[in-house]
C-alpha positions, -999 to 999 in steps of 0.1 A, spaced: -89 0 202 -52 4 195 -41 20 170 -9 10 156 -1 10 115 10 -24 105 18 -28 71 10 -65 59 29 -60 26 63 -48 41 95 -71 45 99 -63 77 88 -86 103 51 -79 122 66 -85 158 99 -64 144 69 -32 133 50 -34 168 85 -37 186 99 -5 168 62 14 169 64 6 213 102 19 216 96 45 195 67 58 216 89 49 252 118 74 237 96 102 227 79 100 260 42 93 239 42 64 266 53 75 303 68 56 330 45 35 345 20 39 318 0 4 314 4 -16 282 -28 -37 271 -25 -75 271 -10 -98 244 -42 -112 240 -61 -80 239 -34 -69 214 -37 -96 190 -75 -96 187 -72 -54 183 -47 -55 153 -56 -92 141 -24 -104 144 -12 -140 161 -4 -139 202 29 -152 193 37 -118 173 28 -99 204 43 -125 228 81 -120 210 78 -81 206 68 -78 247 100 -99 252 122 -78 234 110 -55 249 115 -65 284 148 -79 274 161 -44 267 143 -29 298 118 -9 285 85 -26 299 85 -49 328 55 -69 343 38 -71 372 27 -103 381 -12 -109 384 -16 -69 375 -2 -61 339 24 -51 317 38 -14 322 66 11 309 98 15 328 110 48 348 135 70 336 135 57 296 124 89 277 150 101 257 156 127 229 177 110 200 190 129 179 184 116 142 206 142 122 217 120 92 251 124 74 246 146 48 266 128 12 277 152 -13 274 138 -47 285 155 -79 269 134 -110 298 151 -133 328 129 -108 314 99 -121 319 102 -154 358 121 -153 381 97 -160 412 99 -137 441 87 -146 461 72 -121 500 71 -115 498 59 -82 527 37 -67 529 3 -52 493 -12 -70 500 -37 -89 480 -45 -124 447 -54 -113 428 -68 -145 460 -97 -143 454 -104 -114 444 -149 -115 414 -148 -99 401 -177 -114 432 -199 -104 432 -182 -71 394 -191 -66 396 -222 -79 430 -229 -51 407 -212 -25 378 -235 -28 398 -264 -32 418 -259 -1 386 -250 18 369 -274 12 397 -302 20 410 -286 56 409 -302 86 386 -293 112 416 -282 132 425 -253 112 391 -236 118 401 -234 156 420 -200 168 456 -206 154 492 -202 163 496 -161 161 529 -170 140 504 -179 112 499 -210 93 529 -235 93 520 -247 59 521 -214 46 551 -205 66 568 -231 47 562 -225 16 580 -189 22 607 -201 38 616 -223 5 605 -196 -17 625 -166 2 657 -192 -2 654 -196 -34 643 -161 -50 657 -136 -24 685 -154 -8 671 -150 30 684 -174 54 656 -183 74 630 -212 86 592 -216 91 595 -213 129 615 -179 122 586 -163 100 553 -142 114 526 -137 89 508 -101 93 479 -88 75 501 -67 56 537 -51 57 517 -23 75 507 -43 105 544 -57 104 559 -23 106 533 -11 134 547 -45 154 576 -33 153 569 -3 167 560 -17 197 598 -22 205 605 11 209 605 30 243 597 64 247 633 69 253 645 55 222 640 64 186 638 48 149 666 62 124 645 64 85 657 69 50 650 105 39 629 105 13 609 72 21 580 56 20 552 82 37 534 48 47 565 39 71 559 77 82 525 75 90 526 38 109 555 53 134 540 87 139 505 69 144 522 45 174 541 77 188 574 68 175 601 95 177 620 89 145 648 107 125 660 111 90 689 98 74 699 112 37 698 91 7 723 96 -20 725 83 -54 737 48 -38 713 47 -9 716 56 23 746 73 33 756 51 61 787 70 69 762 96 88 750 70 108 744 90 144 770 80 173 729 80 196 721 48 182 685 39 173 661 11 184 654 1 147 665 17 111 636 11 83 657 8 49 644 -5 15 683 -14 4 671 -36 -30 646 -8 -43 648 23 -21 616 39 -20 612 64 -36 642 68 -51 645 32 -70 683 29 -61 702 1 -45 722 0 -13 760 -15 -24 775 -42 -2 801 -18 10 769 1 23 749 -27 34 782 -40 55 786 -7 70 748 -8 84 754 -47 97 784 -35 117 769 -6 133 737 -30 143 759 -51 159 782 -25 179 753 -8 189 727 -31 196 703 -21 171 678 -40 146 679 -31 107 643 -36 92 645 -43 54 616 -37 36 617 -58 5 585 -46 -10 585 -52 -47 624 -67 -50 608 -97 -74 603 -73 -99 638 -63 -112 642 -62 -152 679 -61 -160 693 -96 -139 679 -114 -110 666 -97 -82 688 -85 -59 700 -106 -26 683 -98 6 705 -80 32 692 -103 60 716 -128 47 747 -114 56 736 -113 94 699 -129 102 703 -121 137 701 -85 136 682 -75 102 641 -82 103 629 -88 69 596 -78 59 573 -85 27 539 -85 15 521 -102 -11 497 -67 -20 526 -59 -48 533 -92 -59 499 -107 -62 467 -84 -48 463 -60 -21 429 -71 -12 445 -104 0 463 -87 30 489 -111 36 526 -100 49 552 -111 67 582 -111 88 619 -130 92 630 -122 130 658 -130 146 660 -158 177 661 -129 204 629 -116 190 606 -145 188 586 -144 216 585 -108 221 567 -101 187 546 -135 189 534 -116 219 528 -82 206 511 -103 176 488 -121 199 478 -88 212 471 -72 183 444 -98 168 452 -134 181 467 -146 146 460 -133 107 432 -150 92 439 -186 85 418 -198 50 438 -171 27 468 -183 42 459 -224 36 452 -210 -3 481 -190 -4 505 -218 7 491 -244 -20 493 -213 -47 532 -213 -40 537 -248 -40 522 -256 -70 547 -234 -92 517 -206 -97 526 -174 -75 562 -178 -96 546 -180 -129 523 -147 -118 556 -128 -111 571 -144 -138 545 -130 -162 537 -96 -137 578 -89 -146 573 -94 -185 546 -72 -185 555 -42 -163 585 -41 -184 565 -34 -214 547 -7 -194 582 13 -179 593 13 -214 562 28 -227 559 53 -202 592 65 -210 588 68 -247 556 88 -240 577 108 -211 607 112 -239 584 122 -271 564 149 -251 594 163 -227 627 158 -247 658 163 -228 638 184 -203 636 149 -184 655 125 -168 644 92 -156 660 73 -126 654 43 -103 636 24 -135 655 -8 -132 628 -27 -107 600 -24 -93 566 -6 -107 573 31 -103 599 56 -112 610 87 -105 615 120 -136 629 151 -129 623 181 -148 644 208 -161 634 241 -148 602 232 -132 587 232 -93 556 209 -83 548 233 -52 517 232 -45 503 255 -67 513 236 -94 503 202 -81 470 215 -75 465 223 -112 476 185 -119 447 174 -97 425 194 -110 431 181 -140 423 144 -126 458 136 -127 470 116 -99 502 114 -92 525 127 -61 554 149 -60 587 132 -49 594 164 -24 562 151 -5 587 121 6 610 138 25 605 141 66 618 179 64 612 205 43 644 224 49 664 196 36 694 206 18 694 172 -4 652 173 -13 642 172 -46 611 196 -56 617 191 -92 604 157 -97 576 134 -97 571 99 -90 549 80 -115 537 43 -104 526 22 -135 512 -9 -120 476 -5 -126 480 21 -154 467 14 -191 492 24 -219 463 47 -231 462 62 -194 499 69 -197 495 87 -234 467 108 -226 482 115 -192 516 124 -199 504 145 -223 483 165 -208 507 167 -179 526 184 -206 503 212 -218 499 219 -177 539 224 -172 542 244 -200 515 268 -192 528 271 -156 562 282 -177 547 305 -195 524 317 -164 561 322 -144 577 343 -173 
């Protein structure tokens, strides 16, 4: 008699229970090598259970080598298969009390979630879905889909001024995966020249694909192109239209002065044009590619403008660098995944990705101004707002006051979440940082998120005041 538990009322499988009871007994060494198994028939009548149960749990196991069968003798347990697992489980840490703290959120760069049209955007999905050709479900071009590719091309013309065609434009899961392309263009020798403060995402991508890089300072215009080093770079990372985190833009004096120096020196200039659709006071600024679309590489995503979750960016390269990044592209992951792209190209061309940042402009002008007036009521004079005119973040500075650590610490604790703009800059002995400010992103925050936030931000910089006296 064999005895073996099987549990007629479970969900999992008979043959899977016998399989898992028979490995389970090989690993432990509760069967030895060699040890003889009894027959499926003997099996089956022993645990009442059909042949064909025994039959598929032998195979698996003799698929995975732990039995094997002699032929005319029996069925018997492999050599060398006893082994000591160790089954230490991953211990979670669960406090009931984080569950029910609300946090309020000033991160940057999310954009307001509950408008997002997901209904229209479902409704495009299963539409174009369900009406593709059985072509598109094959691997595709690693330049993306043409249809899509298209529909930017028009759309960049027309909104951002970029002077570009389909065949010119790589879609990337991302701007992240654009940027971490690019990297691959850089040899050890060679270096990329950054805005300081910028983006720490930008920071993290080149540092993560061993990227020497170096700082630049950014003034009150940008960045301050008349430090440009005489060691040229490989590729300089700006964010002319909206520097990050800064909010200002890079004058046409400026912008020329970068083109110039690309071209004496044989050097790319990557624009990131991350959230440029957003400006409230005028149209959005012109792209820089446009003045030279040989030697700038534009980039953009679609997390700010419509939803993160879709994972869809892009790039504008320049004729020399067509095949090189198709390439590096192919490497990467063969091509970005096709069906979002097939939805997202029919979502521009029927007028509704414009009408979203149409409406997306309207109404994270309505939140900047109410942050402000909640910023204003509870600081007075003791702040000062800049970078406010695009975009969904901003930066305030406050009189007399320094987020070290200490202090930020006490903001987080407080389940405010928000970062410090001196957490932007590349060095910390930077004669130009700013440790007096913060950067608050209103994207995805309610109005009654900012109110309750900014004031208890308040209460927490006052005490720290008083705490310093």
């Amino acid at each position: 008699m064999n005895f073996i538990n099987i549990d007629r009322k479970s969900r999992v499988s008979l043959s899977k229970q016998l399989y898992m009871y028979y490995k389970e007994s090989v690993l432990n060494g509760n069967l030895k090598s060699n040890d003889k198994l009894p027959s499926t028939r003997e099996l089956s009548k022993d645990l009442n259970i059909a042949r064909n149960v025994v039959l598929d749990c032998y195979e698996q196991l003799i698929a995975e080598g732990y039995i094997y069968t002699k032929s005319g003798s029996g069925t018997y347990i492999c050599e060398g298969v006893k082994f000591q697992q160790n089954k230490t489980k991953t211990e979670t840490h669960f406090n009931k009390n984080e569950c029910s703290i609300e946090k309020i959120s000033f991160r940057t760069g999310i954009p307001d979630l509950d408008h997002i049209p997901i209904i229209k955007w479902a409704k495009i999905y299963k539409e174009s879905i369900l009406n593709i050709d059985v072509t598109q479900m094959d691997y595709q071009n690693s330049f993306g889909s043409y249809e899509l590719r298209s529909q930017l091309s028009g759309y960049l013309e027309r909104v951002r001024g970029v002077c570009t065609s389909p065949d010119h434009i790589l879609i990337t899961n991302g701007a992240a995966q654009a940027f971490s392309l690019l990297c691959q263009l850089v040899e050890e020798h060679e270096y990329a020249l950054v805005e300081n403060p910028i983006s720490y995402g930008i920071i993290h991508t080149l540092k993560s694909n061993q990227v020497a890089m170096r700082p630049i300072r950014v003034d009150e215009y940008g960045m301050v192109t008349s430090e440009l080093p005489k060691q040229s770079p490989k590729l300089i990372f700006t964010t002319p239209s909206h520097q990050f985190p800064t909010g200002v833009v890079l004058p046409i004096n400026r912008r020329i002065e970068m083109i110039k120096y690309a071209q004496k020196h044989e050097t790319y200039i990557v624009e990131d044009d991350y959230d440029s659709e957003f400006r409230f006071d005028g149209g959005p600024i012109p792209s820089m590619q446009y003045l030279d679309p040989q030697k700038v590489i534009y980039v953009g995503t679609f997390s700010k403008t419509l939803m993160p979750a879709l994972r869809i960016g892009y790039m504008v390269l320049p004729d020399q660098l067509l095949h090189e990044i198709e390439n590096i592209k192919y490497v990467a992951d063969l091509h970005s995944p096709n069906f979002e792209q097939i939805a997202l190209a029919k979502f521009i061309e029927i007028g509704l990705f414009d009408r979203h940042i149409n409406k997306m402009r309207r109404l994270y002008l309505k939140k900047r101004n109410h942050l402000i007036q909640c910023l204003e009521k509870e600081f007075g004079e003791r702040v000062t707002i800049t970078g406010a005119q695009a975009g969904m973040h901003f930066v305030a500075a406050f009189k007399d006051v320094t987020f070290d650590e200490a202090l930020m610490s006490k903001i987080g604790e407080n389940n405010i979440e928000i970062i410090a703009m001196s957490k932007h800059y590349i060095s910390d002995h930077s004669t130009s940082q700013i440790d007096n400010a913060l950067i608050f992103g209103y994207g995805n925050t309610k109005t009654e998120q900012m109110e309750k936030g900014v004031r208890l931000l308040a209460s927490i910089v006052l005490a720290n005041s008083e705490d310093s006296e």
